[in-house]
N, C-alpha and C positions, 0 to 999 in steps of 0.2 A: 625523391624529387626535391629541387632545391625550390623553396619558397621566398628566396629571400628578395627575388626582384617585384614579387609581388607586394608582399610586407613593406618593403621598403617605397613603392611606389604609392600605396595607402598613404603611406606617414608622411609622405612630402605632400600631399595634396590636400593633409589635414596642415600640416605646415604652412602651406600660401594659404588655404584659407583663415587660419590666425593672423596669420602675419596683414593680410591684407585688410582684418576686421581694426588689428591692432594700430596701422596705420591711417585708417581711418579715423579712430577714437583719438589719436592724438594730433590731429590737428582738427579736432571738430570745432575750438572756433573760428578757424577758418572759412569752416564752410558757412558757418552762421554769418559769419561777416560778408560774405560771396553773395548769400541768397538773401538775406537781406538788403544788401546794396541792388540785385536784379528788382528786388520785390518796390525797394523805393522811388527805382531809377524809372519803371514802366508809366506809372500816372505822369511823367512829365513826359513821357515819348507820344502821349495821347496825344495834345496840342501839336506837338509838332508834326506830327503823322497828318492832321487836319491842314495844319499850313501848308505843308508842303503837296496835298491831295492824293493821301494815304487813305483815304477812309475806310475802306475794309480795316486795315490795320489797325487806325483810332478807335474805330467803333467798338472793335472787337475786347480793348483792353479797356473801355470806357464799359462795356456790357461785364466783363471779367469784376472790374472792381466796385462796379452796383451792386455785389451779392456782400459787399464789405461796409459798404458808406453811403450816406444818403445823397451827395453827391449836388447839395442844393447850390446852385450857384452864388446867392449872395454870403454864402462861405466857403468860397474854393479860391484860390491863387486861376489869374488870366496870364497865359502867355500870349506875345504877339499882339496887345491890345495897348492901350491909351491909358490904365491902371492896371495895376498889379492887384487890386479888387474893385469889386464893386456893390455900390449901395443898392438895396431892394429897388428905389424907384428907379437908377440908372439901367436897370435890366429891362427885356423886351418881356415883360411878364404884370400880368395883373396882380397883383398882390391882393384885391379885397375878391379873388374868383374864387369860385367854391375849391376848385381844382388846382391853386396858388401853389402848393408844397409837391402833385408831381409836375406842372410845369420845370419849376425852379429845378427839379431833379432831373427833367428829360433837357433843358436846354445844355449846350454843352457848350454854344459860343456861335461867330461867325467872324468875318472878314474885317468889322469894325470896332467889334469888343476885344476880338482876340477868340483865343480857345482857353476853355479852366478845365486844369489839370484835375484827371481822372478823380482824385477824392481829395476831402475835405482838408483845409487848413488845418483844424486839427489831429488829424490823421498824419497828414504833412510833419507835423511836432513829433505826434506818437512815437510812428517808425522813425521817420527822422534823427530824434534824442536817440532810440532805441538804439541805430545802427552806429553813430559816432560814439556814444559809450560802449559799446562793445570793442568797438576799434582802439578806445584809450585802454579798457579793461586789458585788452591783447598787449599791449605794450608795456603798462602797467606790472601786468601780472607774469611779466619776465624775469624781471629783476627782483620784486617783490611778493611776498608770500602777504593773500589777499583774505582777510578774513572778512565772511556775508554780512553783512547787515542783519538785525533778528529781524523776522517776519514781521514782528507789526511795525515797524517803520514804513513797511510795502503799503502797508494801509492808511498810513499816514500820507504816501505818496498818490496814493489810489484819491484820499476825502475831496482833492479838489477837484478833482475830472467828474466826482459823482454828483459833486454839488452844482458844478458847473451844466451840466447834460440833464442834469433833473430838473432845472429852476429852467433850463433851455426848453424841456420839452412839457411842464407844464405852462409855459410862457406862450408858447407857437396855440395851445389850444382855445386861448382866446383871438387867437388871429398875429400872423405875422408882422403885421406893423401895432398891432395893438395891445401886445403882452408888458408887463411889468419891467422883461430884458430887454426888448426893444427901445425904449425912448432914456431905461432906467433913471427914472424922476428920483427915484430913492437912492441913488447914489448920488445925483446931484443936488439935491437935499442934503445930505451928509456931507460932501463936501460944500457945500454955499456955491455952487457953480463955479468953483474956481477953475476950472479945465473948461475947454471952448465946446459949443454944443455936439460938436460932430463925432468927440471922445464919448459921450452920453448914449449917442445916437446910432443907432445901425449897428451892422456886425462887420463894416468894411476895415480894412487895414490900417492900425492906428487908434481904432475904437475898442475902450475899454471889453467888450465884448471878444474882441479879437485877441487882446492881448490873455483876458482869463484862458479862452484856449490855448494859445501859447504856452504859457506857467504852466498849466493842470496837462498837457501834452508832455512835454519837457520832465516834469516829474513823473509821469510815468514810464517814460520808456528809461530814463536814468536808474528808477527804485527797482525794475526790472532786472536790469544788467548787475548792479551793487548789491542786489538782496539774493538774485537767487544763481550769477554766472558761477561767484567762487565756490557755491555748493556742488555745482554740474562740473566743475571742473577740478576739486578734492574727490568726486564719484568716480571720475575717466579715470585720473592719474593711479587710481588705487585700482581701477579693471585694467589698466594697463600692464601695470605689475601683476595681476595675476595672469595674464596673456603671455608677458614675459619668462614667469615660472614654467607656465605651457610648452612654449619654446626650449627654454631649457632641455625639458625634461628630453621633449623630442629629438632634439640634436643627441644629448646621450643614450638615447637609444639606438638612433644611428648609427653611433660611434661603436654600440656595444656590437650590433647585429655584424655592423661589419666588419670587426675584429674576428669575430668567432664564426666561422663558417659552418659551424654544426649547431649553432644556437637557430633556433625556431627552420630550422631544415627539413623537418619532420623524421628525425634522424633521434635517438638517445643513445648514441656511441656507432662501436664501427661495424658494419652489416657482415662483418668476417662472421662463421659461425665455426 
C-alpha cells in the first residue's frame, strides 16, 4: 500500500503550521505597534463615545480601563470641554469629603467640562512614548543593527516615575489639597518663586506637577522600547532561522519522498518473489 499521500499530507500541515508560526514571529513588531496603537487609541474614544451619547460604549471602556488607572479627574486630559485639564477646585467635587479620591475617580465629565479620557495623563505619556518609540524603533531598526541598552539604564529610566508616584501617593494621604505636592512650597522656595503660582499649584496642565508626569511617562515607555525591543528582536530573528532550517529540512524531504516511489511505501524492494 502506498503511504506516501499520507506522509506527504502530514508534512505539509506540519509545514503551514511553521510557516504560519514563522510569519508571525517576523513581523511581531508589528503587531506590537497594531495593539498598542488600539490599546492607546480606546481611553480617547471614551469622551467621545459620551459626546456623541454612546454611553454603553463609554462606560464600558471607562469600566475596562479602572482595572488599569485611578482615573482621578484632576489628572486626566478633557475632551469637548473649556480646558484641556482641570484644577481640583474647578471640578464638581468636594475635595475636603471624606470620599474626595473615589469621587474624582467615578466622575467622568459632562456637557460643560467635557468628558476626560478613560486614564490618566500619565498613562497618556506611558503608553503614549511607549507606542511612537516602537514606531521609530521599527523604522530604525531597518536599516540599522540596534544594540539594547544594559538593563540598568531601564532603571535609571524607571527612578523618576517612582519618585514621582511615591511622593504623589504619600502626599494625597494628607489630603488632596493639602499634601507637600500639592501647593509644592518647596519648590517654590528653591526657586524664590520665580514661575507664577499656578506652575506651584495643582496638578492641571502646565503645572510643575503635570509636567513631572510627562518626563517620568515619557522615559518610561522610551527605556522600554531601547532597553529591552533590540533583545526581543535579536531572540525572533534567531527563531526564525531555526523555523527556516525547519522548512528546509521539510521541503527536502519532500523532494526526497517524491522522487523515490518506493521510499517510506511500506515496501523494501520488489514484492516479486
Amino acid at each position: 500500500m502506498d503511504t506516501r499521500p499520507v506522509l506527504l499530507g502530514d508534512v505539509q500541515r506540519r509545514v503551514n503550521r511553521v510557516s504560519l508560526v514563522r510569519t508571525a514571529l517576523s513581523h511581531w513588531l508589528l503587531w506590537v505597534v497594531l495593539v498598542l496603537g488600539i490599546y492607546n487609541a480606546l481611553p480617547f474614544f471614551a469622551p467621545v463615545a459620551m459626546r456623541f451619547g454612546w454611553g454603553e460604549a463609554g462606560n464600558l471602556i471607562y469600566n475596562l480601563y479602572s482595572t488599569q488607572c485611578h482615573q482621578m479627574a484632576q489628572r486626566s486630559f478633557f475632551l469637548f470641554g473649556s480646558q484641556v485639564m482641570y484644577s481640583i477646585d474647578a471640578l464638581p467635587v468636594n475635595a475636603a469629603e471624606r470620599n474626595a479620591l473615589l469621587s474624582l475617580r467615578e466622575y467622568r465629565g459632562d456637557e460643560t467640562l467635557g468628558w476626560k479620557v478613560a486614564w490618566s495623563d500619565r498613562m497618556v505619556y506611558m503608553y503614549g512614548s511607549l507606542w511612537l518609540s516602537a514606531l521609530i524603533y521599527g523604522f530604525w531598526s531597518r536599516r540599522h543593527f540596534v544594540r539594547p541598552l544594559p538593563f540598568w539604564t531601564f532603571l535609571l529610566f524607571l527612578l523618576p516615575m517612582a519618585l514621582d508616584g511615591t511622593t504623589h501617593l504619600l502626599s494625597d494621604v494628607s489630603g488632596l489639597t493639602d499634601g507637600f505636592r500639592y501647593d509644592n512650597a518647596w519648590l517654590a522656595s528653591l526657586t524664590n518663586d520665580v514661575f507664577p503660582s499656578s506652575f506651584y499649584v495643582g496638578d492641571a496642565f502646565g503645572s510643575f506637577n503635570s509636567y513631572a508626569r510627562m518626563i517620568s511617562g515619557v522615559l518610561f515607555g522610551f527605556g522600554i522600547v531601547w532597553v529591552f525591543f533590540p533583545w526581543v528582536d535579536q531572540e525572533v530573528r534567531r527563531t526564525v532561522l531555526v523555523l527556516d532550517e525547519k522548512l528546509t529540512r521539510f521541503e527536502h524531504y519532500v523532494e526526497a519522498v517524491g522522487m523515490n516511489p518506493l521510499r517510506h511505501s511500506g515496501k523494501r524492494g520488489n514484492d516479486e518473489t
